[in-house]
C-alpha positions as CSV (number, residue, x, y, z in Angstrom):
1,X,-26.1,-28.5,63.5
2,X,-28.7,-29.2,66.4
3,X,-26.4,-27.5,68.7
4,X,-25.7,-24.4,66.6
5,X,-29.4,-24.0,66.2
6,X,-29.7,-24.6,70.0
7,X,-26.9,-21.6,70.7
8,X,-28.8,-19.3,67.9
9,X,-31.8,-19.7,69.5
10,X,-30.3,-18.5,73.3
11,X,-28.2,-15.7,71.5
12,X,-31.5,-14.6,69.9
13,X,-33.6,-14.6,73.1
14,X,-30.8,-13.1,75.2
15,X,-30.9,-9.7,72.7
16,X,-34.8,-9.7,72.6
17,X,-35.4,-9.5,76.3
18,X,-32.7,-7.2,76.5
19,X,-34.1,-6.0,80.4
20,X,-30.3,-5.7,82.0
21,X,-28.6,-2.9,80.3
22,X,-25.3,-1.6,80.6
23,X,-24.1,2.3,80.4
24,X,-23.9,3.2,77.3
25,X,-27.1,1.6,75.8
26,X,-30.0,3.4,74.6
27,X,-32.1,2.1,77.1
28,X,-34.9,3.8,79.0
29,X,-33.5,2.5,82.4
30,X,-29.9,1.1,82.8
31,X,-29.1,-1.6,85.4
32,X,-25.3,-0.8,85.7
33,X,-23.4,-4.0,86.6
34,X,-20.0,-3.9,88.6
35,X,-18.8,-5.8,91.4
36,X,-18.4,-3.6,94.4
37,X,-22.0,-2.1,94.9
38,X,-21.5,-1.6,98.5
39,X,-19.0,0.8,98.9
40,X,-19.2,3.0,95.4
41,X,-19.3,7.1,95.0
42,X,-20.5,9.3,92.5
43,X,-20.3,12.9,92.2
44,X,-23.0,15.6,91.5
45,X,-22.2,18.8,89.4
46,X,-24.8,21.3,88.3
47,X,-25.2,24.4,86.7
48,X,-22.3,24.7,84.3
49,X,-23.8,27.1,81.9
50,X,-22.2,26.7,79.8
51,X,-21.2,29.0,76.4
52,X,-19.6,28.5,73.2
53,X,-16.5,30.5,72.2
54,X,-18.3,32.8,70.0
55,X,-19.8,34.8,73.1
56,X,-17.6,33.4,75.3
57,X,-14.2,35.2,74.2
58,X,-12.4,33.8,77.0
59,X,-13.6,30.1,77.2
60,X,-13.8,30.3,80.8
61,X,-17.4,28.3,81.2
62,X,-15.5,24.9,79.5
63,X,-12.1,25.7,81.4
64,X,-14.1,25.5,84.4
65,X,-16.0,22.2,83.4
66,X,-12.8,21.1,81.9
67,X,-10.5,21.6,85.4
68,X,-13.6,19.8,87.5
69,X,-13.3,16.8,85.3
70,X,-9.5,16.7,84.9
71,X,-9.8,16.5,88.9
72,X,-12.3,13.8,88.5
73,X,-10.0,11.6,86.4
74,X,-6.9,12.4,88.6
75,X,-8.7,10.5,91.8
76,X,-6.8,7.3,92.2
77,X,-10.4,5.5,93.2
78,X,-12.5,7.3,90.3
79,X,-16.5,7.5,90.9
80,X,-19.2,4.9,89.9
81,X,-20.9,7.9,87.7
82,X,-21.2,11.6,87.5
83,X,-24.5,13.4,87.5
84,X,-25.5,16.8,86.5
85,X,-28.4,18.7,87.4
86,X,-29.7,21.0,85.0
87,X,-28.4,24.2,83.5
88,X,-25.8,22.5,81.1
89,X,-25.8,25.7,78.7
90,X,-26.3,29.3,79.6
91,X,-28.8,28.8,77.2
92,X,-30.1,26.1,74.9
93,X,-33.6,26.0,73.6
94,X,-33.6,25.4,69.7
95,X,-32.0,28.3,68.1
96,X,-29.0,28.4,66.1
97,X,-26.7,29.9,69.3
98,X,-28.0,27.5,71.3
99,X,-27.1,24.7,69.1
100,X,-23.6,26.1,69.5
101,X,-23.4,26.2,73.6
102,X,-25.0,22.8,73.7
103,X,-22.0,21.2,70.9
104,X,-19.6,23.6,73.4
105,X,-20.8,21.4,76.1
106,X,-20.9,17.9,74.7
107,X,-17.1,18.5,73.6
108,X,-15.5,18.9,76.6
109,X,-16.8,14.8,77.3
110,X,-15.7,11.9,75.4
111,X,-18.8,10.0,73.8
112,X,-19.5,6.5,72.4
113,X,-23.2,5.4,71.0
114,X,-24.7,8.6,72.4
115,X,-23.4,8.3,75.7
116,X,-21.7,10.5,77.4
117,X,-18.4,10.3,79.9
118,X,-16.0,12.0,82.0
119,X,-12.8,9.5,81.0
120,X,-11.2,8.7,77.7
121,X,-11.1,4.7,79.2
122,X,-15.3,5.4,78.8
123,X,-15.8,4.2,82.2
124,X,-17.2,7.2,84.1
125,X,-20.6,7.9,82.2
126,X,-22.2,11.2,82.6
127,X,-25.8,11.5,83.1
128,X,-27.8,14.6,83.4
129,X,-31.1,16.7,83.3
130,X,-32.1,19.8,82.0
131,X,-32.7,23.2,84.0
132,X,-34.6,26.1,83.3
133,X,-31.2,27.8,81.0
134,X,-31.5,24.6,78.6
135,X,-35.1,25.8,77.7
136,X,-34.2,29.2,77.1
137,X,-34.4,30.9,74.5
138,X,-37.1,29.2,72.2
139,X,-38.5,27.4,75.6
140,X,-38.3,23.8,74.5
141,X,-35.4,21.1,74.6
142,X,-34.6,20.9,71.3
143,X,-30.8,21.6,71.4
144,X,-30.8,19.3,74.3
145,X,-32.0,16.2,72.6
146,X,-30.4,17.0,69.6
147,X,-26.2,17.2,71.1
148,X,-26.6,16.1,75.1
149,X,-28.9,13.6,75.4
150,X,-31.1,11.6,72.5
151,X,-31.5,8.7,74.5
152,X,-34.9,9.9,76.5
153,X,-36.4,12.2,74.4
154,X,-39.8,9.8,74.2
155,X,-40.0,9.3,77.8
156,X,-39.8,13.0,78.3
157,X,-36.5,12.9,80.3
158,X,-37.6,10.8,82.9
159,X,-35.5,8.0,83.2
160,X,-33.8,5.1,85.6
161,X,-30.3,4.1,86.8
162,X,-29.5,1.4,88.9
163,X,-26.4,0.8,90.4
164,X,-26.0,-2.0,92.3
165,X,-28.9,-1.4,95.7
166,X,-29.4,2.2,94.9
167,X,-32.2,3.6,91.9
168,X,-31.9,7.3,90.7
169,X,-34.6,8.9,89.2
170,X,-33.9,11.1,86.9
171,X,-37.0,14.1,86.3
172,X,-37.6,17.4,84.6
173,X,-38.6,19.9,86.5
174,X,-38.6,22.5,83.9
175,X,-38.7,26.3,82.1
176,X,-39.1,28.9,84.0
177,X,-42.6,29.8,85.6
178,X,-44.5,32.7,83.7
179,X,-47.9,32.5,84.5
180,X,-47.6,35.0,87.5
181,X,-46.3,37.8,86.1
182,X,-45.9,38.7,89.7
183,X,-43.4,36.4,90.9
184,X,-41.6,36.1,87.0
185,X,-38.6,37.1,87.8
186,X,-38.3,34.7,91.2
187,X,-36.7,32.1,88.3
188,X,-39.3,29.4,90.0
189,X,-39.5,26.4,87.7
190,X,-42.5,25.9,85.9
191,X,-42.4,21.8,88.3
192,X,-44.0,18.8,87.2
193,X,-46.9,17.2,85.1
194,X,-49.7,14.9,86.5
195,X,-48.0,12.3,84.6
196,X,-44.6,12.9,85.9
197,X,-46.1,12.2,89.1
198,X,-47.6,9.0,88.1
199,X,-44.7,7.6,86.8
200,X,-42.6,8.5,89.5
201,X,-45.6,7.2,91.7
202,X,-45.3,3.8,89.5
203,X,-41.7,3.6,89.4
204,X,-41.2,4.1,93.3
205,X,-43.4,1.7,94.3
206,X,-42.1,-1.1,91.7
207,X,-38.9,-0.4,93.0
208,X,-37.1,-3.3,94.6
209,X,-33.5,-1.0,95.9
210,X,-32.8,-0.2,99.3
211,X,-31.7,3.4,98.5
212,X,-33.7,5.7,96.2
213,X,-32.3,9.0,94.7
214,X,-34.1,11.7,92.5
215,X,-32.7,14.2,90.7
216,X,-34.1,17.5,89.0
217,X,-32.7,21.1,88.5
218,X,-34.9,22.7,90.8
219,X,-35.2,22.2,94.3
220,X,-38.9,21.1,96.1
221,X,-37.9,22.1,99.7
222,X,-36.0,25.1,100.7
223,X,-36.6,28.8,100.7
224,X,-39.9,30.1,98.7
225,X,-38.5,31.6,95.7
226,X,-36.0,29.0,94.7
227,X,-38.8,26.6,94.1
228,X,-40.6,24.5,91.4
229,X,-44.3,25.3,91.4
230,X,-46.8,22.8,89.6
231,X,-47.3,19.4,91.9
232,X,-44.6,20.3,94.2
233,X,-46.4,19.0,97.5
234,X,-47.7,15.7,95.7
235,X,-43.8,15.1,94.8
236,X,-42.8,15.8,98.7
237,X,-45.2,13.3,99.4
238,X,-44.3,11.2,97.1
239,X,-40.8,11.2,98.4
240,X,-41.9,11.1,102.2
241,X,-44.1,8.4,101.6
242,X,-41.6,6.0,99.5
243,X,-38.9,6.9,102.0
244,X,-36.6,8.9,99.2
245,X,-33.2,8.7,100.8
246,X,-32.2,12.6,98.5
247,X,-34.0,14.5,96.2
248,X,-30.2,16.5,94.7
249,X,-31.0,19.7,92.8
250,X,-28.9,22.8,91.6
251,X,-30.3,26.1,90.5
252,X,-30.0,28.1,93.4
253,X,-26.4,28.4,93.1
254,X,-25.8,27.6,97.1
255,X,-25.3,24.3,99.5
256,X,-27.8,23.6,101.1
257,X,-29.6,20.6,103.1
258,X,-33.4,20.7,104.2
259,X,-35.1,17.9,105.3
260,X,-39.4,18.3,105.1
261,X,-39.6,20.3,108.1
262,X,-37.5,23.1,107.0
263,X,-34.2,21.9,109.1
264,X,-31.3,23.0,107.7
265,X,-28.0,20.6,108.0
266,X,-24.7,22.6,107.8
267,X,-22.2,19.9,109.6
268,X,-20.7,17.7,106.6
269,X,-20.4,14.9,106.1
270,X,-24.6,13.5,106.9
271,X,-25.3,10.0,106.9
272,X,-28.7,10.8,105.4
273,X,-29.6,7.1,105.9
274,X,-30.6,8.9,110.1
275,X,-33.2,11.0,108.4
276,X,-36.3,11.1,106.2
277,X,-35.7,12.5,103.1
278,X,-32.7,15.4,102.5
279,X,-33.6,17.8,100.0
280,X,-30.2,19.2,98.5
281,X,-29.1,21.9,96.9
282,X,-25.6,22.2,95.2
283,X,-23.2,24.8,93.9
284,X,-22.6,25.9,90.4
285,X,-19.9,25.1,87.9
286,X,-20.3,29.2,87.0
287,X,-19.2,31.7,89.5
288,X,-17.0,28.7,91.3
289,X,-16.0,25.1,89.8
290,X,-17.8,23.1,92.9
291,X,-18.3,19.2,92.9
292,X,-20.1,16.8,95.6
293,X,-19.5,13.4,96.5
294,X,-22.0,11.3,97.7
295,X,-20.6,7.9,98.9
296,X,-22.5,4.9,99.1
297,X,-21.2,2.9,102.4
298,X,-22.7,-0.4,103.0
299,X,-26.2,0.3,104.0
300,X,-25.7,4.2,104.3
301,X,-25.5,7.3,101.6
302,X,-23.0,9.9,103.2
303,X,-23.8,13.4,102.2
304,X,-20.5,15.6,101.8
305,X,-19.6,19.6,101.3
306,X,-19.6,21.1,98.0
307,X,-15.7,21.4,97.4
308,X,-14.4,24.0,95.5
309,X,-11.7,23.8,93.1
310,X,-9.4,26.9,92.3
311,X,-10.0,28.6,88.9
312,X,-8.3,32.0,86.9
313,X,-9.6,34.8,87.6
314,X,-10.4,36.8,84.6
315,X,-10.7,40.5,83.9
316,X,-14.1,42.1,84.5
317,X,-13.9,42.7,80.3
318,X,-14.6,39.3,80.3
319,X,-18.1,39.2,82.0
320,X,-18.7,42.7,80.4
321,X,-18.0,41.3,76.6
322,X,-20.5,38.1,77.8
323,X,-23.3,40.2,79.1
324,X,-23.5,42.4,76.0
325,X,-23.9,40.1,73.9
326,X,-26.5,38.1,76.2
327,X,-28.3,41.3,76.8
328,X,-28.6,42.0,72.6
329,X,-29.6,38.1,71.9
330,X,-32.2,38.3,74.8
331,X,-33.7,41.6,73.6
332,X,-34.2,40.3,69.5
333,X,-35.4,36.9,70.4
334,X,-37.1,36.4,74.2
335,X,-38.8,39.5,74.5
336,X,-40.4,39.8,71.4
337,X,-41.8,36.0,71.6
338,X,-42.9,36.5,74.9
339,X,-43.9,40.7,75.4
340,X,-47.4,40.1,73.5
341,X,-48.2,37.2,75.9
342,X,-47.2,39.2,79.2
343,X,-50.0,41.7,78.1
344,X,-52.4,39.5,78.0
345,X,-51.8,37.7,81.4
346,X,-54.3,38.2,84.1
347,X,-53.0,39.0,86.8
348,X,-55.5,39.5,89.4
């Protein structure tokens, strides 16, 4: 009896501290356990807009999601993880239609205890972020939390994984940026809160990994108009000053490599472990079905091309059938929520 008191009491204390966590668990920050850390991969895809059947005749948004992760399951040594950055649905907010794209989404994965992955053997989780397209059409996340992810909704989508030596930050960089009616339709993300810098400021410096990774929607460095506006130099400090191995973004539809100086890096693949922090941006699962690897080799994080996967080319009915209907659901709901407070911007 004294010894299956003894075992209750070390099964009890094991679930209440609870601090190593594997995928899968509704946990703030994950610590992913597996036993070959030093030479792992995971993949990056962003922007997969994508759009349920009803205004999306054709399916093509999840036959293109559905023919990158078919290629992802094919590889004979599958990834550690795959990330995406942002712009899950064409649009999500919290209206009815939105709920729809963001199901559309969440069914072309297989899903266990509100996680997310890219096998049916659950051993690829998917993790991801929102974009400017999964605020729009109400502007908030609702949709989001409610089908894609309800596991960070309290910490306000920031959130941890570790894997092995290397941390990745997960942040939300945002809707898009209306207070200059000037520059609205630049698609620059609204950025980041003082308290989104705080915590990343906390978390950085707590952080015991060799490499660190963050990951938004929108990118920090690059060209003018493709960028996130509020607190963008105190994150690029941030990230200088913590020696931030990648900050990996989408939106911009484009790959691209900047480091803080404005260098561009076009030869793939880039041991970014030579460098300060790279700033990337990479292609879209929307025009193209693109994917990016970035491999984790001993002490170095290799960098490589967006690859791009063949896909079928539709008739231009299809893209005109898809824009009418946008173009009538964008007229009844956006504009008329937003015209009266366009008029009363100032804009000088």
């Amino acid at each position: 009896m004294r010894e299956f008191k003894f075992l209750t009491f070390i099964i009890i204390g094991m679930l209440i501290i609870g601090t190593i966590t594997v995928a899968g668990i509704n946990q703030s920050n994950l610590e992913i356990e597996n036993s070959s850390f030093n030479d792992f991969y995971f993949i990056q895809l962003t922007d997969t807009h994508i759009r349920h059947k009803i205004v999306d005749i054709f399916e093509s948004t999840t036959e293109k999601l559905a023919t990158v992760l078919e290629k992802i399951n094919s590889f004979e040594n599958p990834p550690a993880f795959v990330v995406i950055t942002g712009d899950l649905c064409e649009w999500a907010g919290s209206d009815p239609t939105g709920a729809l794209n963001a199901r559309a989404f969440v069914s072309c994965f297989y899903e266990e205890d509100d996680q997310l992955y890219a096998d049916s053997e659950l051993t690829i989780p998917i993790y991801t972020t929102p974009g400017n397209h999964d605020y729009v059409i109400t502007r908030n996340l609702k949709n989001y939390h409610n089908y894609i992810d309800k596991n960070h909704i309290e910490d306000e989508d920031r959130y941890i994984v570790t894997y092995g030596d290397v941390s990745l930050f997960f942040m939300d960089s945002g809707p898009n940026y209306y207070s200059n009616p000037l520059i609205i339709f630049e698609w620059h993300g609204e950025g980041l809160y003082d308290d989104d810098i705080e915590w990343l400021d906390e978390e950085l410096s707590n952080c015991e990994s060799t490499h660190k990774i963050v990951l938004m929607h929108h990118p920090a460095v690059g060209e003018d108009r493709d960028l996130f506006i509020r607190n963008r130099k105190a994150f690029v400090e941030l990230c200088e000053s913590y020696e931030v191995d990648l900050v990996l973004a989408g939106h911009t539809h484009s790959d691209k490599v900047y480091d803080y100086d404005l260098n561009k890096y076009d030869e793939h693949p880039i041991n970014c472990s030579k460098y300060s922090t790279l700033y990337v941006q990479s292609d879209d699962c929307k025009q193209g079905i693109h994917f990016r690897n970035i491999s984790i080799q001993g002490n170095d994080i290799w960098i490589e091309a967006n690859e791009e996967l063949e896909q079928v080319i539709y008739d231009k009915s299809e893209n005109d059938v898809y824009q009418n209907i946008y173009l009538k659901i964008f007229e009844r709901v956006f504009i008329d929520r937003y015209k009266k407070e366009y008029t009363q911007l100032d804009i000088s």
